[in-house]
N, C-alpha and C positions, 0 to 999 in steps of 0.2 A: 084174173084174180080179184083186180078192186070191183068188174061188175058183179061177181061174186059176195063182195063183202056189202058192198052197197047193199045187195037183194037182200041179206041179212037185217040189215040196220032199218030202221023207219024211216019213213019218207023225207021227215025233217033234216034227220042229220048226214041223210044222202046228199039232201040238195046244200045244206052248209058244207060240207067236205068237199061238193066238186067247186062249190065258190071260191072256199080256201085256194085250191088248187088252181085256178084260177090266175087268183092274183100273185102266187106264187110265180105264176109263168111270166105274166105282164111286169111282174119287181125286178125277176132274173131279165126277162128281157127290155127295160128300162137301165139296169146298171150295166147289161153288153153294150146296149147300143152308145150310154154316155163315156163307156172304156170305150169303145172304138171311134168317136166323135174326139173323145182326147187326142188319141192315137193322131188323128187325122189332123186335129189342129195341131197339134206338136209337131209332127213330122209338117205341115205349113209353115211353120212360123221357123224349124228348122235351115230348111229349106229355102227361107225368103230373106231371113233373117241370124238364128242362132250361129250356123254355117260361116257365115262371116265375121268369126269374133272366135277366139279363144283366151280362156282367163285362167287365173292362178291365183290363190292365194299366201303361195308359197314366196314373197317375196320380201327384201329390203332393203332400208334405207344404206347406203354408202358412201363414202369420201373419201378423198384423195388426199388423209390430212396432212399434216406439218408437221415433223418431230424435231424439237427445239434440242440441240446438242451444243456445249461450247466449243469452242476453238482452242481453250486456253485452259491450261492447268489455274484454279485459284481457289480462293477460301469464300464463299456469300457474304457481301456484305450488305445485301438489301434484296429483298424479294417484293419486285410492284405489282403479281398476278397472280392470282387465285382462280378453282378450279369455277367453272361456269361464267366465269368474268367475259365479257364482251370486250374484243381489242380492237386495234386500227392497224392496217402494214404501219413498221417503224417505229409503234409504242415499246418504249420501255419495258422488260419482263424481268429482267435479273441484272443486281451490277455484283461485278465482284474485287475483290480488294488489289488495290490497281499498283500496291505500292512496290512490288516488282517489276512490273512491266516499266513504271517508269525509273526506276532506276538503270533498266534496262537499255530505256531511251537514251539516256543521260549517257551512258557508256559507250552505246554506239557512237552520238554526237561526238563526241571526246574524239574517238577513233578518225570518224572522219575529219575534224580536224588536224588530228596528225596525221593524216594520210596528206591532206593536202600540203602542209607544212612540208612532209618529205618529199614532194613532189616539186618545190620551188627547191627544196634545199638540194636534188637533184641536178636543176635545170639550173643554176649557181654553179654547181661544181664541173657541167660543162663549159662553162668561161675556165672557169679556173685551169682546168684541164687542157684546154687550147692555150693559153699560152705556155702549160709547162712544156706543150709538143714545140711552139715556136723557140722557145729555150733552148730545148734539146738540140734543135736545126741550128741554131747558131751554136752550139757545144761542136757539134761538128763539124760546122765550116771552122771553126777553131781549131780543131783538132787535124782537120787535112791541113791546115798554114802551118801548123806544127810539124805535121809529117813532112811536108815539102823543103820547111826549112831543116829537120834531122837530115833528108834526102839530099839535099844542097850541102850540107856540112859534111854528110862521109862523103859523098862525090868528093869533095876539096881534100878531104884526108886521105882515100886511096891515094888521089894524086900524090899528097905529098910521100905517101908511104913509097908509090912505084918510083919517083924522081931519086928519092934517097935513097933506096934498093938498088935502084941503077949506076949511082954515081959511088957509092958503099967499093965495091971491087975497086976503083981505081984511086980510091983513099981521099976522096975528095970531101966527104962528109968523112965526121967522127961519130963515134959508134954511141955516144949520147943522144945525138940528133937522130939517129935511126930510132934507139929504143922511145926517143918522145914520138917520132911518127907513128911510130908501132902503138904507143898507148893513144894518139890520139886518135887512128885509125877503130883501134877497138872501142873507145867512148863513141866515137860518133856512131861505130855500129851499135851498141845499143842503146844508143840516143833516138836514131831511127828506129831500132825493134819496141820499142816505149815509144815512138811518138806514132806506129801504127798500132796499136793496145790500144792507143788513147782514142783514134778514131772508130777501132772498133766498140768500144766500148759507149761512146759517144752515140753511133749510132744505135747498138742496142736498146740505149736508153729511150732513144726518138723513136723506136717502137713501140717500145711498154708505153709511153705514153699516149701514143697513137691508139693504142692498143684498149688501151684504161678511157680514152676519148669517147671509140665508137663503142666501147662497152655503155658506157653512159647516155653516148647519145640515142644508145637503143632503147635504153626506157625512157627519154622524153620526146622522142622524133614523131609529131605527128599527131601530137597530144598537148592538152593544157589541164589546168588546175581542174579541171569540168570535166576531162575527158579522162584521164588517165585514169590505167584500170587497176590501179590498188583503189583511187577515190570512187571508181564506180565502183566496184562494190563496197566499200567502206558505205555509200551512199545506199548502197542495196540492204546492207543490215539495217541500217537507220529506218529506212521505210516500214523491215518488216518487224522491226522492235516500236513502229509507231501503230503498224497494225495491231500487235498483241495488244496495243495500249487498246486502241478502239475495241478489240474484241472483249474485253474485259466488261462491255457496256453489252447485253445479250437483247436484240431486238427483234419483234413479231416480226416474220418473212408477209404475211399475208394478214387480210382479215378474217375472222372467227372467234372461236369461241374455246377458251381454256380448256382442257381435258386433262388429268390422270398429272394431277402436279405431282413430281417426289421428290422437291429438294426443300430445305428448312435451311433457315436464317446461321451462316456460321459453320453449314457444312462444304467439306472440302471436296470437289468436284474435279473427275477429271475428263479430259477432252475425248468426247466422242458418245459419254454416257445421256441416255433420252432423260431429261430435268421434267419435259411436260410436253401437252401436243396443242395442237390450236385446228379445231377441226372449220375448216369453212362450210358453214351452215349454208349459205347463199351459192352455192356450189354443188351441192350435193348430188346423188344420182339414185337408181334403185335396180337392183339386179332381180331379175325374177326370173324364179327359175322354174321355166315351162317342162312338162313331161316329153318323151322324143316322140310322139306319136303326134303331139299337138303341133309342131316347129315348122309343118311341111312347105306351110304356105307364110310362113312368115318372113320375113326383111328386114333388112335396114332401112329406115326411111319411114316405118310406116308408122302411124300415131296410136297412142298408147291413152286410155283414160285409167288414172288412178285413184285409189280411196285410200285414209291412212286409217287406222283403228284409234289414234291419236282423238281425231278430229271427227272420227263417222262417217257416215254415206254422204251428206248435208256438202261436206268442202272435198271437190273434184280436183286430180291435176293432172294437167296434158303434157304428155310429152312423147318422143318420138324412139322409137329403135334404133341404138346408133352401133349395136355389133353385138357378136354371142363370143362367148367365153371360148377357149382355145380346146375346153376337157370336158366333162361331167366335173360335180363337185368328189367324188366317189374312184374319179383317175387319180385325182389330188392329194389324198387321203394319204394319212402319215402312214398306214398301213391299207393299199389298195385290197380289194377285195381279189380272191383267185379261187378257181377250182379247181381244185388239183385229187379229189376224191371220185367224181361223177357223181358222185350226188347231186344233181344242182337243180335248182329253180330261177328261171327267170326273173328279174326284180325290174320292175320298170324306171329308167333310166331319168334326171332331168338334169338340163343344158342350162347355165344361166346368161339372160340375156340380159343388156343394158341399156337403159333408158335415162335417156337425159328429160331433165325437168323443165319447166316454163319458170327462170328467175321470177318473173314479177310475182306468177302464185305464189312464189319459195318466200319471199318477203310478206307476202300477205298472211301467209301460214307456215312460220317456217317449222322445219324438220330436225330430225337425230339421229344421228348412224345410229340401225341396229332397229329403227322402227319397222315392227311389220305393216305391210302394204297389198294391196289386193289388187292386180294387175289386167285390164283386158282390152289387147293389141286387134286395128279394126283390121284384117287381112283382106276385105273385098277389093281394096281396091290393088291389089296386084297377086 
């Protein structure tokens, strides 16, 4: 058909038409060959080079920070730390008004002083106590000489009762003298039934107090003013009413840098509520979180070159794989994802892994939770 049209057309615009055509062919085949020359170095350089490396841009900055909580119910009475504020472990952040706590103090002291106090006043009334018992023991050696001599004195009375008894028939006593043996016989008997009362009762007594003795000597046997345990713990509140006192002083756990202050001068706080955080910048790490297709050949161990958006291409940091996360971000998820229709499409999945940083970079250029980061882990070498 086009030698057709050519034969039509004049000689000129034949031989211009096959030239067009021409170079049409040599342009189309100058752009295959430098597509396929790409092709060729790309797949090269994949291959020598790209192959070993997978990157992300999906990542960021993180830390493990400090959430500052009192110990202690109180009122502010001085706030020394503001938000972005730079601290040291052990500065100063918050004091609060301490004048319960030490009254607190004060009352424990007190205590343990009277605990000790009662504890001598104790270890006194077992003296005391011992002698009431040797008291009681002579009450009753007392009281058996008593009984003995009642026991000696009716023995002497029967006698005389039975001699008088006996000689009574043959009228040799008169009947006065009987009725005195008779009543002296009945005196002594209950001179004897009263003077054994008296030993029983004697010894009763040298019980109770034996009794009242090792009750006493049970709470001091084994112990002293230091040891005994109403003063240990009288001693145990003291300490921890000195504690509240310290805790009333709120101080950095770590070094960093202020975050998310929410207390004001005056307001009343109570124990357990987060005041502010202290993120340590010199510490930080960065989770990046690779797609599941990319992870096959990755580790732990392996080195990491980082860029921040912060700081540009310009500032590098190194740092190594030191573990992937336990889920996806997407297992985690207040409401995890389900299919429960069949409707479904595949969503491709990403794992976050963690990367610890090179301190020294971290000081030369430091960081912020929450900065984006560009992540690419070198996997050639395992």
């Amino acid at each position: 058909m086009a030698d057709a049209v050519s034969a039509d057309l004049p000689a000129d615009d034949a031989a211009a038409q096959t030239a067009r055509s021409g170079k049409r062919k040599r342009a189309l085949t100058g752009i295959l060959a430098a597509v396929l020359l790409a092709g060729a170095g790309y797949g090269i350089w994949y291959a020598l080079v790209g192959s070993h490396y997978v990157e992300t841009d999906n990542a960021y900055v993180g830390a493990e920070t400090a959430q500052i909580t009192p110990m202690v119910a109180g009122q502010v009475a001085e706030v020394l730390a503001s938000d972005t504020q730079s601290v040291k472990r052990g500065d100063v952040l918050v004091r609060l008004d301490d004048s319960d706590a030490r009254i607190a103090l004060a009352s424990a002291e007190a205590d343990l002083a009277q605990a000790r106090r009662e504890f001598g006043q104790t270890a006194a009334t077992s003296t005391a106590l011992s002698a009431q018992v040797r008291a009681r023991g002579a009450d009753v050696t007392s009281a058996r000489a008593q009984l003995q001599s009642a026991q000696a004195l009716f023995e002497k009375a029967q006698v005389d009762y039975d001699r008088r008894q006996a000689l009574a028939s043959n009228g040799a006593v008169s009947g006065d003298e009987i009725t005195a043996a008779t009543n002296a016989l009945a005196a002594a008997r209950a001179g004897l039934a009263q003077a054994r009362a008296a030993v029983a009762q004697a010894t009763s007594q040298q019980g109770a107090a034996a009794g009242n003795l090792a009750a006493n000597q049970a709470l001091v046997q084994g112990a002293d003013t230091n040891t005994a345990p109403d003063v240990l713990a009288a001693e145990a509140r003291v300490e921890q009413a000195r504690l509240d006192l310290e805790r009333t002083v709120i101080r950095a756990p770590i070094d960093g840098v202020i975050a998310n202050r929410t207390i004001q001068l005056g307001q009343r706080i109570a124990p357990g509520a987060t005041i502010m955080r202290i993120v340590p910048v010199g510490q930080v790490y960065v989770d990046a979180n690779f797609k599941e297709g990319q992870l096959a050949r990755v580790k732990a161990g392996q080195p990491v070159v980082l860029t921040s958006d912060l700081y540009g291409g310009d500032v590098e940091y190194h740092g190594r794989v030191v573990g992937f996360s336990g889920g996806t971000g997407s297992a985690f998820a207040l409401i995890p994802a389900q299919n429960a229709t069949g409707n479904w499409i595949k969503v491709v999945q990403r794992l976050p892994v963690r990367v610890a940083l090179d301190p020294n970079e971290l000081s030369a250029h430091p960081l912020r939770v929450g900065l984006s980061m560009t992540a690419e882990i070198d996997v050639s070498g395992q």
